[in-house]
C-alpha positions as CSV (number, residue, x, y, z in Angstrom):
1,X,92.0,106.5,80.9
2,X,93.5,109.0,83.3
3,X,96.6,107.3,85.1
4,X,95.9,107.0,89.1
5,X,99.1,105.7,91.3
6,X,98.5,104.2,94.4
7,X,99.1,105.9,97.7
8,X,99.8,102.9,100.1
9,X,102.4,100.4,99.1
10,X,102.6,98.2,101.7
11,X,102.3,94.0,101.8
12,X,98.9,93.5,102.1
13,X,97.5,96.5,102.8
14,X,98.2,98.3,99.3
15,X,96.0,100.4,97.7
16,X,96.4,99.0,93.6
17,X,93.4,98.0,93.4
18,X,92.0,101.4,94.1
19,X,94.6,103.4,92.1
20,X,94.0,100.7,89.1
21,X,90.0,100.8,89.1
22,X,89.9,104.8,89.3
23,X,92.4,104.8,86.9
24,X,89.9,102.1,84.4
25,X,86.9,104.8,84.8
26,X,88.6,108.1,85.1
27,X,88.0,108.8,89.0
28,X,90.2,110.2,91.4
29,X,91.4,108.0,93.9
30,X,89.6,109.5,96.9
31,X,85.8,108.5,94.7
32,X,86.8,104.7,94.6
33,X,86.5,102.7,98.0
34,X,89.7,101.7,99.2
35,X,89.0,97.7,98.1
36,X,91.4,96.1,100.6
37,X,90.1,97.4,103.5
38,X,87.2,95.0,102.8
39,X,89.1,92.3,102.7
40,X,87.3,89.4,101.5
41,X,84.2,91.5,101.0
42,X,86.1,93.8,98.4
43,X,83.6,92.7,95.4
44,X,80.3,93.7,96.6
45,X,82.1,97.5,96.6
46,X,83.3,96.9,93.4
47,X,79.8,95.6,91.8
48,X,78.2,98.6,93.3
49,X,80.4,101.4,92.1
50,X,80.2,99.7,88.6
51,X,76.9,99.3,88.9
52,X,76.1,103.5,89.3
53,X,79.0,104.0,86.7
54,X,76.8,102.6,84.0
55,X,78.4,99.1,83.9
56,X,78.1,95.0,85.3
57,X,80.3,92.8,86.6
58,X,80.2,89.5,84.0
59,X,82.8,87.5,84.9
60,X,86.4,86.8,85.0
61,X,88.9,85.3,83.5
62,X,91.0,82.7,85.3
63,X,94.7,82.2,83.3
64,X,94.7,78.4,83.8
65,X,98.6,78.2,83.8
66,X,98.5,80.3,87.4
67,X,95.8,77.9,89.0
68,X,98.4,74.4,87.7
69,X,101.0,76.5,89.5
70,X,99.0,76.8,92.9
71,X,97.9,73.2,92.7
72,X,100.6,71.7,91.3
73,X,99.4,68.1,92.0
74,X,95.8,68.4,90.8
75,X,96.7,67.0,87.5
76,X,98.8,63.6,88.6
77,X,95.5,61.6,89.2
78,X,92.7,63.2,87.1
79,X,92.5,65.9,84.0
80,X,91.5,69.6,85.6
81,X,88.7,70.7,83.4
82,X,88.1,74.1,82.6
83,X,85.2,76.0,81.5
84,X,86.1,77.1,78.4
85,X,84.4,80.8,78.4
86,X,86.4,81.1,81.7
87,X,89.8,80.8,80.7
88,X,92.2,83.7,79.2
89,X,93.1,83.3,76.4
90,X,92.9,85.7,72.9
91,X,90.0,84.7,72.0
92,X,87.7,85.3,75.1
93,X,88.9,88.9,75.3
94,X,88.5,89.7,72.1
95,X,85.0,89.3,72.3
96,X,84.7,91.5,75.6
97,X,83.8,95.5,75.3
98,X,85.7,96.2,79.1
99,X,85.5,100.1,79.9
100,X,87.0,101.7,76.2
101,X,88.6,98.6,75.2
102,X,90.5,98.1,78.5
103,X,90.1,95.8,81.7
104,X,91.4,95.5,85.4
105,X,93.6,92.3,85.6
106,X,95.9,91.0,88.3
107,X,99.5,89.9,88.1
108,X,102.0,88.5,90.5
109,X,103.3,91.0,92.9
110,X,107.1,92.1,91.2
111,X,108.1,92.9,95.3
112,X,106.3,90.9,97.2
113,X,105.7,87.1,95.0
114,X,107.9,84.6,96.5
115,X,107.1,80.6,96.9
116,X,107.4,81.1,100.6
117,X,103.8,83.0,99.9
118,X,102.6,80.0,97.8
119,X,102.5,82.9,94.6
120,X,99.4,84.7,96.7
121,X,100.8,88.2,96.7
122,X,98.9,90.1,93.8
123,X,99.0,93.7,92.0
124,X,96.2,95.3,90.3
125,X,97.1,96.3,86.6
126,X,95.0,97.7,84.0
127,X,95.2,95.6,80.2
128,X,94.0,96.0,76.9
129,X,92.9,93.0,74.8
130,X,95.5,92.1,73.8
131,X,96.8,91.5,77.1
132,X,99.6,94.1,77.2
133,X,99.6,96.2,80.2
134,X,98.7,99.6,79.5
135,X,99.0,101.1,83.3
136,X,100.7,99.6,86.7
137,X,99.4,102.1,89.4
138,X,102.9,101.6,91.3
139,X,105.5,104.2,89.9
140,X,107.9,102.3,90.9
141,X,107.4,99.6,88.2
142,X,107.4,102.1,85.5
143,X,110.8,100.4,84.1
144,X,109.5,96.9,85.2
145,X,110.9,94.3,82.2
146,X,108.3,91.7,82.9
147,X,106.4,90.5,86.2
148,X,106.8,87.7,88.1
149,X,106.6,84.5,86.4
150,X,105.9,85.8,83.1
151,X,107.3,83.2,81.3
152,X,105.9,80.3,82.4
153,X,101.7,82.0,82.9
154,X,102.0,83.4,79.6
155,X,99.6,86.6,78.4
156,X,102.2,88.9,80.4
157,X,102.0,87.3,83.7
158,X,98.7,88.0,84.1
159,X,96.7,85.5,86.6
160,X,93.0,86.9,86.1
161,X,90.9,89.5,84.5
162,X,88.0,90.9,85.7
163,X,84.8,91.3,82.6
164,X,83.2,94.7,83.4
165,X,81.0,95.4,80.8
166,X,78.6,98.4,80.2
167,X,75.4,97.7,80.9
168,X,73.0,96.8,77.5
């Protein structure tokens, strides 16, 4: 993996994602669309350029401790069920190949997470399987302690991780 930091840090408009995903298959920045200027749309990008790279989009993990924090309430009447090949955990990663061992995740933003957001401000990272956090494209996080909410979502704060396999 060839470390790519972003160019644009700016709420919202950031460039992490970019940085994080040339970063996960050796590219330089300017050969990876710039994912948040698609907005919404961002995946389609993302499927094809792993798609020519030799590899698939299969899924993502959801950390299930991030999703009881946005709903809060879902809980107080009914049991949230989760599939279980969805959720992060050890066990689910394990079993995933990524791009050399490693996989694009998301975290909490360390500057820009509040509650005033409702916990909606993420940053692209780049994890191994073990959920450490091998590569934060922002340099200025390089003495980060621990993101946002760490404690209480667990595997290293990270809220979701995105299975991009090579192809079979």
């Amino acid at each position: 993996m060839i470390k790519i930091y972003q160019t644009i840090v700016d709420k919202g408009h950031g460039n992490c994602m970019q940085a994080a995903i040339a970063s996960l298959f050796d590219l330089s920045l300017n050969d990876v669309p710039n994912f948040i200027e698609y907005k919404d749309g961002w995946f389609s990008p993302l499927w094809e350029l792993s798609q020519n790279l030799g590899y698939e989009y299969q899924g993502m993990l959801h950390n299930k401790n991030y999703n009881k924090l946005l709903h809060p309430t879902a809980d107080c009447f009914k049991v949230t069920k989760f599939h279980k090949k969805s959720i992060l955990n050890l066990t689910n990663l394990k079993n995933e190949v990524g791009v050399n061992g490693l996989f694009f995740a998301s975290v909490l933003s360390p500057k820009y997470c509040s509650l005033n957001d409702g916990f909606h401000s993420t940053h692209a990272v780049i994890i191994d399987k073990k959920y450490n956090i091998v590569h934060d494209p922002n340099p200025e996080y390089e003495k980060l302690i621990k993101y946002p909410l760490a404690d209480l979502l667990k595997y290293n704060g990270i809220i979701d991780v995105l299975l991009i396999n090579p192809k079979l």
